[in-house]
PyMOL commands that place a pseudoatom at each C-alpha (Angstrom):
pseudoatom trace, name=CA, resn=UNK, resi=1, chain=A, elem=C, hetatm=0, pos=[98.026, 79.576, 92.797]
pseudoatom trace, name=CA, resn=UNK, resi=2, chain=A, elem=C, hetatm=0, pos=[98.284, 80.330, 96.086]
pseudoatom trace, name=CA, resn=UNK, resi=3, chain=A, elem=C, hetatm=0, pos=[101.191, 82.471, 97.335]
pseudoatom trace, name=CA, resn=UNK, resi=4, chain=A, elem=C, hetatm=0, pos=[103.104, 81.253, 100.981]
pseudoatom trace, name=CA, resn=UNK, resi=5, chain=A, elem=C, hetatm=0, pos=[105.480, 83.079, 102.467]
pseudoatom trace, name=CA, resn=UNK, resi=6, chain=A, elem=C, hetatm=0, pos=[108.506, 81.123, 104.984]
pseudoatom trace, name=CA, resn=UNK, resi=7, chain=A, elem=C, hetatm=0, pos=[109.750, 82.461, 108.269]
pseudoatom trace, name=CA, resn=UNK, resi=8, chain=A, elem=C, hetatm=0, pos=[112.597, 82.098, 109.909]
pseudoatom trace, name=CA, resn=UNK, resi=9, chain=A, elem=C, hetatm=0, pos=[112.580, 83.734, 113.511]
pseudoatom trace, name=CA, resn=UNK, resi=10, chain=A, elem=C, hetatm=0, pos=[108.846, 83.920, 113.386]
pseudoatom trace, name=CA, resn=UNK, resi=11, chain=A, elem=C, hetatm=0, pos=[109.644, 83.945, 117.695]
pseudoatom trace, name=CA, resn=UNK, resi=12, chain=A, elem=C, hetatm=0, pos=[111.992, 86.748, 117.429]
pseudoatom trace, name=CA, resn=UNK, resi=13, chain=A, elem=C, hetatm=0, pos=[110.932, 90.962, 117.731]
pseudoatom trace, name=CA, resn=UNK, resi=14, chain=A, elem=C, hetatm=0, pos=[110.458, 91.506, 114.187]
pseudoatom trace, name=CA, resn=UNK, resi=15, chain=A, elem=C, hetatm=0, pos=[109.811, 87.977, 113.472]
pseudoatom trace, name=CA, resn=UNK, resi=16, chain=A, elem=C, hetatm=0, pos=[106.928, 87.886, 115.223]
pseudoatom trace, name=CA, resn=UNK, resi=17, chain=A, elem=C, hetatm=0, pos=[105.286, 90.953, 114.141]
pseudoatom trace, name=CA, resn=UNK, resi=18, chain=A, elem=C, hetatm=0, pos=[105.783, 90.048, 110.726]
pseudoatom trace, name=CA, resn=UNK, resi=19, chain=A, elem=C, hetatm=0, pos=[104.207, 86.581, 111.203]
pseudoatom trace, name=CA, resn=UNK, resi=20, chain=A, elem=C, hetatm=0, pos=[100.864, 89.186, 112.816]
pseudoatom trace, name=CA, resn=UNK, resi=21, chain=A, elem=C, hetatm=0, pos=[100.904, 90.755, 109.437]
pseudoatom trace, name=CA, resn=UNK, resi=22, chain=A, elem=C, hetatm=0, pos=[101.342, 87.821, 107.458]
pseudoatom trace, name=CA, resn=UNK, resi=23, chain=A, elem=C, hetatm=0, pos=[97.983, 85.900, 109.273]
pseudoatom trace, name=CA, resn=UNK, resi=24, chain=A, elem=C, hetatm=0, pos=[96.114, 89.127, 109.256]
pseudoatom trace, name=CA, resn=UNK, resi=25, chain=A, elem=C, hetatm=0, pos=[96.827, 90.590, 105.444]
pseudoatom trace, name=CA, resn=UNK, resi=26, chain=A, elem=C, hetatm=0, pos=[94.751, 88.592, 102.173]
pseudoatom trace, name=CA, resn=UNK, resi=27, chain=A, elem=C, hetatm=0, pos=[98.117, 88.420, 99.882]
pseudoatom trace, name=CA, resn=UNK, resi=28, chain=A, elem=C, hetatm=0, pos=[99.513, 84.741, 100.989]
pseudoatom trace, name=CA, resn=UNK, resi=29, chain=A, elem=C, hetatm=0, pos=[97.271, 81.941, 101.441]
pseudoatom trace, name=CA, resn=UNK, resi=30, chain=A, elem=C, hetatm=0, pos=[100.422, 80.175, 103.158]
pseudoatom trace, name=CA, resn=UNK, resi=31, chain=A, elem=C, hetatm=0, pos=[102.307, 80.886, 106.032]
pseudoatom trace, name=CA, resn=UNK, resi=32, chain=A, elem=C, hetatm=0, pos=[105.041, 78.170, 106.814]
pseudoatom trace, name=CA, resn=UNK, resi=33, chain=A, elem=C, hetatm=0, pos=[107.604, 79.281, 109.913]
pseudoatom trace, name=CA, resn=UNK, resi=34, chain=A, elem=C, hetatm=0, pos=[110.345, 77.512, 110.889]
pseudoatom trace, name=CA, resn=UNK, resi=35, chain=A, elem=C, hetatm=0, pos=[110.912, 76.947, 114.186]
pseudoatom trace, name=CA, resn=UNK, resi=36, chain=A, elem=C, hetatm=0, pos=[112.905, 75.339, 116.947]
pseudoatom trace, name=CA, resn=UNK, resi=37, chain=A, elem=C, hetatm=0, pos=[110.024, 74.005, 118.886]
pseudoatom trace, name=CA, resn=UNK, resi=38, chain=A, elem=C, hetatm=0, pos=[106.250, 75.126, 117.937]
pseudoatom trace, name=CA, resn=UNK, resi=39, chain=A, elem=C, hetatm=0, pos=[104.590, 78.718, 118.678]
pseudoatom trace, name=CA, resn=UNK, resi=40, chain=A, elem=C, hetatm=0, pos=[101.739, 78.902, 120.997]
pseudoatom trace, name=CA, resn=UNK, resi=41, chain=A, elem=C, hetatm=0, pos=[99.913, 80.516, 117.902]
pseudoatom trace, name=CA, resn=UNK, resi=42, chain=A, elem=C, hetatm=0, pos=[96.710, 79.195, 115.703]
pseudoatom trace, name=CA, resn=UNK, resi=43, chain=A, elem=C, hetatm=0, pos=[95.331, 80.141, 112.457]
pseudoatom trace, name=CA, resn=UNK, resi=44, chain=A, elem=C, hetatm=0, pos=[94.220, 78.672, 109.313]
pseudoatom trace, name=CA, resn=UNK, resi=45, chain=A, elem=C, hetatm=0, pos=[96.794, 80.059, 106.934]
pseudoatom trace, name=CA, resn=UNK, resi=46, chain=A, elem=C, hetatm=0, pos=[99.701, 79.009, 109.442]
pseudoatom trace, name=CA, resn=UNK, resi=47, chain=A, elem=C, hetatm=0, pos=[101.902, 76.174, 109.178]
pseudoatom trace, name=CA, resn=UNK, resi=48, chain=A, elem=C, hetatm=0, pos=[104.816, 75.218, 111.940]
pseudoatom trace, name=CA, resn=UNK, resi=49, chain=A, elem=C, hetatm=0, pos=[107.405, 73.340, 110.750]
pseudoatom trace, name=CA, resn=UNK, resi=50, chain=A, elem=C, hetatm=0, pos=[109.927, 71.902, 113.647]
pseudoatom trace, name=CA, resn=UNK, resi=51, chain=A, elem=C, hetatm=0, pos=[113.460, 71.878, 112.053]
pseudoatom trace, name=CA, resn=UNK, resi=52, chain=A, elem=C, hetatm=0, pos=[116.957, 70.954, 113.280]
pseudoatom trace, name=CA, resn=UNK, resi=53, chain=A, elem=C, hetatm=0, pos=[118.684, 74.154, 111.342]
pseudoatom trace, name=CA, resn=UNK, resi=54, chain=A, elem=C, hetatm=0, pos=[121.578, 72.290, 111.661]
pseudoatom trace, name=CA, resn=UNK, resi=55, chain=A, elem=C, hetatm=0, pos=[120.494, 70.280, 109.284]
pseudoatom trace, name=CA, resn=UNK, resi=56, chain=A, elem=C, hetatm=0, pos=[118.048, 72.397, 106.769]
pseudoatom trace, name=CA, resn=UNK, resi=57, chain=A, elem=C, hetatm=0, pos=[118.790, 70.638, 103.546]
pseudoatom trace, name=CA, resn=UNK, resi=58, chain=A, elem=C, hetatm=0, pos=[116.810, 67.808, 104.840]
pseudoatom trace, name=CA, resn=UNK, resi=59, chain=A, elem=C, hetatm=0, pos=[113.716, 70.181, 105.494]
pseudoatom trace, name=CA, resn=UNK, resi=60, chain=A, elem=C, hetatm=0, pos=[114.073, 71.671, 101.744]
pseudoatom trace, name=CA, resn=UNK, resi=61, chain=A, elem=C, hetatm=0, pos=[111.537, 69.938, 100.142]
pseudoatom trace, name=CA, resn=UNK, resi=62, chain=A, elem=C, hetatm=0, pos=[109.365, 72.203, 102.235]
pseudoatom trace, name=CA, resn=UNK, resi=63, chain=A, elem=C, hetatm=0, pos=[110.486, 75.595, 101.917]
pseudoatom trace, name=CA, resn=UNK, resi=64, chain=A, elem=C, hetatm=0, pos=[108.978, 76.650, 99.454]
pseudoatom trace, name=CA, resn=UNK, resi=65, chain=A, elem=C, hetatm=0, pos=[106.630, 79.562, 98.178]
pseudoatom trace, name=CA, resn=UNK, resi=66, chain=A, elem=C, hetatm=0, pos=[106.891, 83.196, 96.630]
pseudoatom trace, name=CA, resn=UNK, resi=67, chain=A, elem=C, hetatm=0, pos=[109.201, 84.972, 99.826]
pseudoatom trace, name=CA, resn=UNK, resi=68, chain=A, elem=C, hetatm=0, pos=[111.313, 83.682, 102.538]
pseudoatom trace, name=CA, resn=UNK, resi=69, chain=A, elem=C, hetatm=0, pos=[111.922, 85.937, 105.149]
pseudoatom trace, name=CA, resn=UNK, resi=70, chain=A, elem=C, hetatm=0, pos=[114.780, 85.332, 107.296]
pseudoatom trace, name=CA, resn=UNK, resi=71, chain=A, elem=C, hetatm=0, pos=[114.567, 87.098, 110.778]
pseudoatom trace, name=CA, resn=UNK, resi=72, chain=A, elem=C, hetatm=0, pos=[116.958, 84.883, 112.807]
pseudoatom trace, name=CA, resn=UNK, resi=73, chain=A, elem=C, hetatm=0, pos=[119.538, 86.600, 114.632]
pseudoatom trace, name=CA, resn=UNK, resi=74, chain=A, elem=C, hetatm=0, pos=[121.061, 86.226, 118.506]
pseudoatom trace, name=CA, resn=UNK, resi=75, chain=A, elem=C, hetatm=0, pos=[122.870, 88.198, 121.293]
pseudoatom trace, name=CA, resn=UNK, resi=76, chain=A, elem=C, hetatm=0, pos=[126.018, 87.531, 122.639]
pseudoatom trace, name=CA, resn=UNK, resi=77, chain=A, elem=C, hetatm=0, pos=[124.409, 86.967, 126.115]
pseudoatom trace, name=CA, resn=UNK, resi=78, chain=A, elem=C, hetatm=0, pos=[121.859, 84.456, 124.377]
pseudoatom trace, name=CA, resn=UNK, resi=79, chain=A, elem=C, hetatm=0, pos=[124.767, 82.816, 122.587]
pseudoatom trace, name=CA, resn=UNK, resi=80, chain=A, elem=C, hetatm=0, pos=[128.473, 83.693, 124.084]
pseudoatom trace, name=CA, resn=UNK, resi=81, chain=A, elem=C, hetatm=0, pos=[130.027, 80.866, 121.843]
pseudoatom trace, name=CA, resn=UNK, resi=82, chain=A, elem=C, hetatm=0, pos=[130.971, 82.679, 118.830]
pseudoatom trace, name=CA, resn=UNK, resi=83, chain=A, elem=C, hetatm=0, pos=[130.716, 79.860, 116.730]
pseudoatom trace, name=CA, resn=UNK, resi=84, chain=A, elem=C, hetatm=0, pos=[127.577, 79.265, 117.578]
pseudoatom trace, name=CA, resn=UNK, resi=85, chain=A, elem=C, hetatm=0, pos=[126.586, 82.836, 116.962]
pseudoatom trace, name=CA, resn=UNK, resi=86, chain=A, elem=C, hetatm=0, pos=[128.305, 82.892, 114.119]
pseudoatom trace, name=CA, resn=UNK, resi=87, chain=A, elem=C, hetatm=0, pos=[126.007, 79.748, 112.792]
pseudoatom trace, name=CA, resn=UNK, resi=88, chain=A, elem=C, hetatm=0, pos=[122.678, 81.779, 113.870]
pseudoatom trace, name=CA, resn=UNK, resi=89, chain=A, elem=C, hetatm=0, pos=[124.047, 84.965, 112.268]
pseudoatom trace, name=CA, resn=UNK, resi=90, chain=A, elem=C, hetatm=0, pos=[125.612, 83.330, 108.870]
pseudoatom trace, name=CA, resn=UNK, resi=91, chain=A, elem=C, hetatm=0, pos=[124.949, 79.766, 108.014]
pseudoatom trace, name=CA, resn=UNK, resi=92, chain=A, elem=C, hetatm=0, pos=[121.733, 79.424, 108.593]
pseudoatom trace, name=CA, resn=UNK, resi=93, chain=A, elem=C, hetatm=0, pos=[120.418, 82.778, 107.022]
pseudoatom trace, name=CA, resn=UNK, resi=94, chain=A, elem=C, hetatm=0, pos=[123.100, 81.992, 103.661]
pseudoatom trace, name=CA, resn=UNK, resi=95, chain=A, elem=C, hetatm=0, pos=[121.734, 78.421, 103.945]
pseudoatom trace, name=CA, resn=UNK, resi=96, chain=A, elem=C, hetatm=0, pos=[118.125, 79.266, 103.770]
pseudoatom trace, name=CA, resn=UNK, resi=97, chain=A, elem=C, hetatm=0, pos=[119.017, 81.334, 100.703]
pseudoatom trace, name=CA, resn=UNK, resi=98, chain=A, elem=C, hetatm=0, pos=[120.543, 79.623, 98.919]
pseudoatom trace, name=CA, resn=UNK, resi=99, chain=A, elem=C, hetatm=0, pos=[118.174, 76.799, 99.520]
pseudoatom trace, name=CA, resn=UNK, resi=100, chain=A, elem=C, hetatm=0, pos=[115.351, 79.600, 98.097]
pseudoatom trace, name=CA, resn=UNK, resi=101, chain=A, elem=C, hetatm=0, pos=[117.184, 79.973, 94.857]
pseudoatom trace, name=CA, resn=UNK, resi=102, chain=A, elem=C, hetatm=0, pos=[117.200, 76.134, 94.097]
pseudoatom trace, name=CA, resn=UNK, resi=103, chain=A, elem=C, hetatm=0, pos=[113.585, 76.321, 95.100]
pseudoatom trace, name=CA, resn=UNK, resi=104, chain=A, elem=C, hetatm=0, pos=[113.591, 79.293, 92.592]
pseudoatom trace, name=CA, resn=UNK, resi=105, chain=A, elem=C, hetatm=0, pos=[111.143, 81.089, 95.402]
pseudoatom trace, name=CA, resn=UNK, resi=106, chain=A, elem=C, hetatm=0, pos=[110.603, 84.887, 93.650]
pseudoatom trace, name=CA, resn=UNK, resi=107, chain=A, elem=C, hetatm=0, pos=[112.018, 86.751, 97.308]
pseudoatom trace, name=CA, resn=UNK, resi=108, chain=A, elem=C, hetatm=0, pos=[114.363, 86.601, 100.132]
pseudoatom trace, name=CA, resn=UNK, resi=109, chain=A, elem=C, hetatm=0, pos=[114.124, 89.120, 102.786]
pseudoatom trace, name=CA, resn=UNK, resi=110, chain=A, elem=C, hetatm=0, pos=[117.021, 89.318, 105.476]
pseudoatom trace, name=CA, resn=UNK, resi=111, chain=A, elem=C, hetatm=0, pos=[116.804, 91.619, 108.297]
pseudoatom trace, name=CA, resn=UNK, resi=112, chain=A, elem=C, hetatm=0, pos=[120.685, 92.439, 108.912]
pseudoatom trace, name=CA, resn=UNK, resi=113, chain=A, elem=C, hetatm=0, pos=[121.861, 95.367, 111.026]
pseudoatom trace, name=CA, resn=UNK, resi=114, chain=A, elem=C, hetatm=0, pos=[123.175, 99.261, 110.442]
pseudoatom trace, name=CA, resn=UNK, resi=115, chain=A, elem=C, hetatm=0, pos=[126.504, 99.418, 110.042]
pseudoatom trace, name=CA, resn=UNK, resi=116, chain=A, elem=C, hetatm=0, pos=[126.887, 95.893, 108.742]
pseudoatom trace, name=CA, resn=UNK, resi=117, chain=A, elem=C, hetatm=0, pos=[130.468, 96.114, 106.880]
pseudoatom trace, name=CA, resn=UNK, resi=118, chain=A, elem=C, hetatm=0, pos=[132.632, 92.874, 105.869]
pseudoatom trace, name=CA, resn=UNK, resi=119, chain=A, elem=C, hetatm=0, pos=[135.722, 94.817, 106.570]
pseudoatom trace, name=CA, resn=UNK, resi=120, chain=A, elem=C, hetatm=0, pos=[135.006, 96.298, 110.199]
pseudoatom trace, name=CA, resn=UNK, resi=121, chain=A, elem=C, hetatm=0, pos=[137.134, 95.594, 113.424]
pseudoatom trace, name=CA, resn=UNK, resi=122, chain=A, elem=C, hetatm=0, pos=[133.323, 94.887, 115.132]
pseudoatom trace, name=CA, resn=UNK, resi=123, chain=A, elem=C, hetatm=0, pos=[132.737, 90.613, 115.149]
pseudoatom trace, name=CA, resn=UNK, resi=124, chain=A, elem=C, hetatm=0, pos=[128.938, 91.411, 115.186]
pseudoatom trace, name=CA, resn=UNK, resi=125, chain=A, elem=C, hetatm=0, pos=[128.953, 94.495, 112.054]
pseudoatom trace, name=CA, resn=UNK, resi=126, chain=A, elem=C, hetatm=0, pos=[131.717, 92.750, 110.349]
pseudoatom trace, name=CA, resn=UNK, resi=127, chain=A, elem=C, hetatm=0, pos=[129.206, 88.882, 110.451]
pseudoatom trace, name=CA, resn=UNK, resi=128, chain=A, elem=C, hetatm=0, pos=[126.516, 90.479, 109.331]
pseudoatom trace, name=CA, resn=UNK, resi=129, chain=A, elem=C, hetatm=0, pos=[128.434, 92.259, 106.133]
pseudoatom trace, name=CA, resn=UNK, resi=130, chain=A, elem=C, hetatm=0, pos=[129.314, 88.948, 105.670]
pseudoatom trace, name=CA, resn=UNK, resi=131, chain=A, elem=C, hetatm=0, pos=[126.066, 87.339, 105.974]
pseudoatom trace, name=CA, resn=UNK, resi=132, chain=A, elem=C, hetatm=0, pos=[124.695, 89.786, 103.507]
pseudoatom trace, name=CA, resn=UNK, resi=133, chain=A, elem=C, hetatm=0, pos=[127.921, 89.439, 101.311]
pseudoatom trace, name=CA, resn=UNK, resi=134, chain=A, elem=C, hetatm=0, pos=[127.340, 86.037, 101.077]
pseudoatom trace, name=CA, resn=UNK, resi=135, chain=A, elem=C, hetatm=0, pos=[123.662, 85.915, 99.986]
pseudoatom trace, name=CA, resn=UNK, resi=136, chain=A, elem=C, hetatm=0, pos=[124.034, 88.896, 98.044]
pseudoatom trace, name=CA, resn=UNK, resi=137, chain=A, elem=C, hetatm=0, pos=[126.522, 86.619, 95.695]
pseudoatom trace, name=CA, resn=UNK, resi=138, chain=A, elem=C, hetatm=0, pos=[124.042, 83.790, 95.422]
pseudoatom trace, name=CA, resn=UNK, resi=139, chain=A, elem=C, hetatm=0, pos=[122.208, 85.568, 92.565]
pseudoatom trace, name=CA, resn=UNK, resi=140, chain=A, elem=C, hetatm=0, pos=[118.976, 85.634, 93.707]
pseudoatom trace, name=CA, resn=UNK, resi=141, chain=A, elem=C, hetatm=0, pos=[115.925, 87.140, 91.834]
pseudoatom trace, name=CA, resn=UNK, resi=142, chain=A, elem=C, hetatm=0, pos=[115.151, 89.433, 94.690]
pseudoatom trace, name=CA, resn=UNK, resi=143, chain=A, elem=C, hetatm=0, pos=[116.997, 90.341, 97.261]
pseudoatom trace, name=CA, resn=UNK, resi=144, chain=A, elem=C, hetatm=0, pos=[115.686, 92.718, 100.571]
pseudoatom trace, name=CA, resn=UNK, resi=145, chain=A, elem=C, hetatm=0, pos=[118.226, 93.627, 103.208]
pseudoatom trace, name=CA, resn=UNK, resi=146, chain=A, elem=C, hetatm=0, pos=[117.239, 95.779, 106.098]
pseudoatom trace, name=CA, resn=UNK, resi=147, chain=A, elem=C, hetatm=0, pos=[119.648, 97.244, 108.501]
pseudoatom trace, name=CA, resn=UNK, resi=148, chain=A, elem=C, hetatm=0, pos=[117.574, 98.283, 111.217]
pseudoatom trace, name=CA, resn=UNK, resi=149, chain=A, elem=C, hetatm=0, pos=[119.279, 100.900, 113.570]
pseudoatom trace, name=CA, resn=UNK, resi=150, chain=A, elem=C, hetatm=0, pos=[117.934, 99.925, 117.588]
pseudoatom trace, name=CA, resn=UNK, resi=151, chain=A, elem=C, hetatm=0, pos=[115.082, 97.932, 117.655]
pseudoatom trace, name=CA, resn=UNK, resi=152, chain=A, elem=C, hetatm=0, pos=[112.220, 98.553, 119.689]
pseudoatom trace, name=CA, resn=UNK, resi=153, chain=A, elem=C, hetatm=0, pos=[109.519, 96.505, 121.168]
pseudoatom trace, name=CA, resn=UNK, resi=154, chain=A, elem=C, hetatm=0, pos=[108.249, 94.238, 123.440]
pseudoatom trace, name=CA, resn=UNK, resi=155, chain=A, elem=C, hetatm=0, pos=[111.028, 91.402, 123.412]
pseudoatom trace, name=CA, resn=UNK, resi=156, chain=A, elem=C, hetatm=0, pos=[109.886, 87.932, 125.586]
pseudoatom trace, name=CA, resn=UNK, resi=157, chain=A, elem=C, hetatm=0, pos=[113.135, 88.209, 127.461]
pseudoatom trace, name=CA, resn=UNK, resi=158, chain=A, elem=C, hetatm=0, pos=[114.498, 90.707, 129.511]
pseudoatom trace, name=CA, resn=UNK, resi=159, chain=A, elem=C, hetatm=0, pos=[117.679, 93.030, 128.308]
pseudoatom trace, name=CA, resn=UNK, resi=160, chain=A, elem=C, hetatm=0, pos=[118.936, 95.414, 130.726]
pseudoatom trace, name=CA, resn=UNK, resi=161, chain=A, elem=C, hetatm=0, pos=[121.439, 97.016, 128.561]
pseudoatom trace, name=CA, resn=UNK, resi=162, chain=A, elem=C, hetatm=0, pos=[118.433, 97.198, 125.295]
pseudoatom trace, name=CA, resn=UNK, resi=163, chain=A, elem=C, hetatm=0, pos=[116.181, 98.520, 128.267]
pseudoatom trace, name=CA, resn=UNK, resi=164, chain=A, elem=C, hetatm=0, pos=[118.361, 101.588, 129.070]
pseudoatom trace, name=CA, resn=UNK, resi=165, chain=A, elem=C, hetatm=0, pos=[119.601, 102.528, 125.310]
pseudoatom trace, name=CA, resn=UNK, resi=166, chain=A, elem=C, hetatm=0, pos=[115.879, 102.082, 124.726]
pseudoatom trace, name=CA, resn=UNK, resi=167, chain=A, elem=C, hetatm=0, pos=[115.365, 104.577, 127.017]
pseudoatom trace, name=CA, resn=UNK, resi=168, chain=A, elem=C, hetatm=0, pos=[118.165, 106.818, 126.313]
pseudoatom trace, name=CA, resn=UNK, resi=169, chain=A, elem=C, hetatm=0, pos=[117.504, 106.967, 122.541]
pseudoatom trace, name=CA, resn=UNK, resi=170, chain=A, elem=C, hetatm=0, pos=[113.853, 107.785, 123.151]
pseudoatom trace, name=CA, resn=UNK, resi=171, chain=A, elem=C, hetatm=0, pos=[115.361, 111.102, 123.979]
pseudoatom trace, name=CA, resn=UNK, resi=172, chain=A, elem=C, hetatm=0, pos=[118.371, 111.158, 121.418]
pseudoatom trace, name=CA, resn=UNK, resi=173, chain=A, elem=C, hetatm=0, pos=[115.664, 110.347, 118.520]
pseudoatom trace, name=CA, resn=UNK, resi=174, chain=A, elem=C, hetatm=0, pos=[114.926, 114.356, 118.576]
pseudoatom trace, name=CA, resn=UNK, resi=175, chain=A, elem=C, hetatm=0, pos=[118.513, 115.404, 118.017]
pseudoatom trace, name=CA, resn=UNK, resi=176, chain=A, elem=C, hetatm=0, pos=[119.559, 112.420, 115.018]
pseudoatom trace, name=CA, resn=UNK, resi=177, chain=A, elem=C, hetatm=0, pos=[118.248, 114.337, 112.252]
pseudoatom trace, name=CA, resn=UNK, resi=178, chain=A, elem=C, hetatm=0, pos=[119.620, 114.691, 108.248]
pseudoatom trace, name=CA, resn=UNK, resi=179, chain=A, elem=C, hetatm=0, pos=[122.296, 112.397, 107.679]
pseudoatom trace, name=CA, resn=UNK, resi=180, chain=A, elem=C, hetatm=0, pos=[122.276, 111.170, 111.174]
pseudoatom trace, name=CA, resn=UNK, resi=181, chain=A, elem=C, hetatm=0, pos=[118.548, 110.277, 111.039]
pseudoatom trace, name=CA, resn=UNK, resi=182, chain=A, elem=C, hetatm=0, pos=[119.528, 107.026, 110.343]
pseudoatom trace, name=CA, resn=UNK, resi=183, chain=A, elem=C, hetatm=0, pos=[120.684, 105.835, 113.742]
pseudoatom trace, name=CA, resn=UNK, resi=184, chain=A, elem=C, hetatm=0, pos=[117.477, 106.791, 115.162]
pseudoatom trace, name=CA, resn=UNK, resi=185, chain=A, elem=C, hetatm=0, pos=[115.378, 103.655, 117.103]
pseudoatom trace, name=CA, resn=UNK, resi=186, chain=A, elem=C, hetatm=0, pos=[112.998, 101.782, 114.816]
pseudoatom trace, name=CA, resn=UNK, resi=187, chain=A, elem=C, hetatm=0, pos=[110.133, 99.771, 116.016]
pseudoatom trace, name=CA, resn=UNK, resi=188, chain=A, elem=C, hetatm=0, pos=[110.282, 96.191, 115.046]
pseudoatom trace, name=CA, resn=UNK, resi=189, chain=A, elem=C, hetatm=0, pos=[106.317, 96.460, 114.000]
pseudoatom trace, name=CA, resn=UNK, resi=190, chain=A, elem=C, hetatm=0, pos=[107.858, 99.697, 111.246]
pseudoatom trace, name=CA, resn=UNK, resi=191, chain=A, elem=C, hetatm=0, pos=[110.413, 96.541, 109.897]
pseudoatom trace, name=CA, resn=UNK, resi=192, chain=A, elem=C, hetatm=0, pos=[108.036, 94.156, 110.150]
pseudoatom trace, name=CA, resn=UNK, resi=193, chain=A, elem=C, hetatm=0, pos=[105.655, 96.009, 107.763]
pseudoatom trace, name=CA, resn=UNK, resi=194, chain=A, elem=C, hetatm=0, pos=[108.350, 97.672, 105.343]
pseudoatom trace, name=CA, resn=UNK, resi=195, chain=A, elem=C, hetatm=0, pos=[109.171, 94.102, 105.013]
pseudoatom trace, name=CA, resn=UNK, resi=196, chain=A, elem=C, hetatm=0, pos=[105.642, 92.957, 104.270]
pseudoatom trace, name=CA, resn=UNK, resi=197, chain=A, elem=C, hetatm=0, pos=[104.823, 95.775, 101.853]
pseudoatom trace, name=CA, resn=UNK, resi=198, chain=A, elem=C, hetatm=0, pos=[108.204, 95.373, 99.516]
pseudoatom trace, name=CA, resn=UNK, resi=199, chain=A, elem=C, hetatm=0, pos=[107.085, 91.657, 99.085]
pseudoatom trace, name=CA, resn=UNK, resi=200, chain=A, elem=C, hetatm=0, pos=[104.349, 93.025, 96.978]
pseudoatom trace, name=CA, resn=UNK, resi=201, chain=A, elem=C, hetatm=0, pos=[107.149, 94.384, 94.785]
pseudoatom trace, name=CA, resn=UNK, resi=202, chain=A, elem=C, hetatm=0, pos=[107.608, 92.829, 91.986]
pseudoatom trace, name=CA, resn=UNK, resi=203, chain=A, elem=C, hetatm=0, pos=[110.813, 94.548, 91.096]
pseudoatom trace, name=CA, resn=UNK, resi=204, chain=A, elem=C, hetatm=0, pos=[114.029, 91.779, 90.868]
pseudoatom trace, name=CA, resn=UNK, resi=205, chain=A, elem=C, hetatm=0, pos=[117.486, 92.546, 91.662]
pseudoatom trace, name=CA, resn=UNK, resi=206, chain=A, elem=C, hetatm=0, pos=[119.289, 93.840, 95.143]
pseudoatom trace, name=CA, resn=UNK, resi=207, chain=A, elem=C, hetatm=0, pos=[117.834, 96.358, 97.553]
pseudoatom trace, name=CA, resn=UNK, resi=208, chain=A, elem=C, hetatm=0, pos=[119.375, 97.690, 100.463]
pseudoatom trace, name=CA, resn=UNK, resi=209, chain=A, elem=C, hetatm=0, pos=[116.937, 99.435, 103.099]
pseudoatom trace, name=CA, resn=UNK, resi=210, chain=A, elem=C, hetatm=0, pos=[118.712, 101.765, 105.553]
pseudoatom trace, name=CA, resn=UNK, resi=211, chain=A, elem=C, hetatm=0, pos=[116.893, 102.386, 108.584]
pseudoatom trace, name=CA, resn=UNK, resi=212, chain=A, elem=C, hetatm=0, pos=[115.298, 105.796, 107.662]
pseudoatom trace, name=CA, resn=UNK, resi=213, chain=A, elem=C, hetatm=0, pos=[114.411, 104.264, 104.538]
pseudoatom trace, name=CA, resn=UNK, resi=214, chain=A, elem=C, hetatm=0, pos=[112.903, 101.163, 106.159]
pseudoatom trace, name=CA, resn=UNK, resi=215, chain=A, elem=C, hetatm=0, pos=[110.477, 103.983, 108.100]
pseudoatom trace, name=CA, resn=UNK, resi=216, chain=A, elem=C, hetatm=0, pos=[109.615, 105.548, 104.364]
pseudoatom trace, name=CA, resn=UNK, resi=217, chain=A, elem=C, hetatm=0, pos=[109.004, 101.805, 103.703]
pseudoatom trace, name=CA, resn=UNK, resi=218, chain=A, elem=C, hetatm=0, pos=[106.510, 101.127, 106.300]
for i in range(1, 218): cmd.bond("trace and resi %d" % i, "trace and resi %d" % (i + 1))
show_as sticks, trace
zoom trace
C-alpha cells in the first residue's frame, strides 16, 4: 500500500516547505493538500483538493492516508476578526483531527507556537494551548506538536514588523543560549523537515517538540 500524506497550509512558510519535501522524498506515494484555491505547483505524487474549510466534513471521504499535517495558521493583520482567527487557529486544525481519527489515519502533525498555554492573558498563546488542548484530548494514535519560536523564511507577503524581529534576532540568536536557547529563530525549512522525519516514527502516543528540540529534530 501506498502511504499519502494530507496538508493543510501547504501555501503557508512551513507549509510549503514541507509540501518540497514531501514531492521530493520516496516515503509517500500520495500527497493530497488542501487548499483554498489551487497552487501553481505540478508533480505526479501531488493532489489539490479545493475545500470550503468551513465545511470539511463534506470533504472527509478524502482525507485520508498515514499523516495529516496541519500547518494552517493566520496573523492578526491577515485576519483582524478574532472570530475568524479564532476559526483558522482552532476549528479547523481540531476539525481536521478529529476527522483523522475517524479516518483512523496513523499521524497528525500540528505546528502550534512557543509559549502556547490555555491559561495565558495572550489571545494568540492562550488559542493555540487551546488548539493543542483540544486535539490532544481526541485520543489520537500519534500526536506531533511543534512550537516553533520565530519563524524564518521567505514568506509571499510582506511583514514589516516579522522583517525587523527577523533582523533583530539574527543578532540575539548568539546570546539565547541554555535554557533560553529555545526562543532562538527557527527556519521554517528546520520545521518543515523535523516534521517530515518524525513521520517515519512509528512510535504512538503524544509528543511535544520545543523549538530547540525541533532543530535536534531536523
Amino acid at each position: 500500500m501506498v502511504n499519502k500524506a494530507v496538508i493543510a497550509g501547504a501555501s503557508g512558510l512551513v507549509g510549503n516547505e514541507l509540501l518540497q519535501i514531501l514531492l521530493q522524498e520516496n516515503t509517500y506515494g500520495e500527497v493530497l493538500i488542501l487548499v483554498r484555491k489551487p497552487l501553481p505547483v505540478q508533480h505526479k505524487k501531488l493532489v489539490q483538493l479545493v475545500v470550503d474549510f468551513e465545511q470539511l466534513h463534506t470533504y472527509a471521504h478524502a482525507i485520508t492516508g498515514h499523516a495529516l499535517f496541519c500547518c494552517l495558521g493566520s496573523t492578526r493583520k491577515k485576519t483582524p476578526d478574532l472570530n475568524q482567527y479564532r476559526k483558522v487557529d482552532y476549528d479547523y486544525p481540531v476539525n481536521l483531527a478529529q476527522i483523522a481519527l475517524n479516518n483512523r489515519m496513523q499521524q497528525y502533525h500540528l505546528v502550534s507556537a512557543l509559549g502556547a498555554d490555555s491559561h495565558s492573558s495572550n489571545f494568540y498563546t492562550r488559542m493555540k494551548g487551546e488548539t493543542e488542548n483540544a486535539i490532544a484530548h481526541l485520543g489520537l494514535k500519534a500526536l506531533h506538536i511543534y512550537q516553533p519560536s520565530l519563524l524564518t523564511g521567505n514568506r509571499k507577503e510582506f511583514r514589516l514588523i516579522e522583517r525587523l524581529a527577523t533582523a533583530g534576532m539574527k543578532i540575539a540568536n548568539a546570546f539565547l543560549i541554555g535554557k533560553f536557547k529555545k526562543y532562538q529563530s527557527i527556519p521554517a525549512a528546520t520545521v518543515a523537515r523535523a516534521m517530515y522525519n518524525q513521520s517515519l516514527n512509528t512510535d504512538e502516543g503524544l509528543f511535544i517538540h520545543p523549538s530547540d528540540h525541533i532543530k535536534n529534530l531536523a
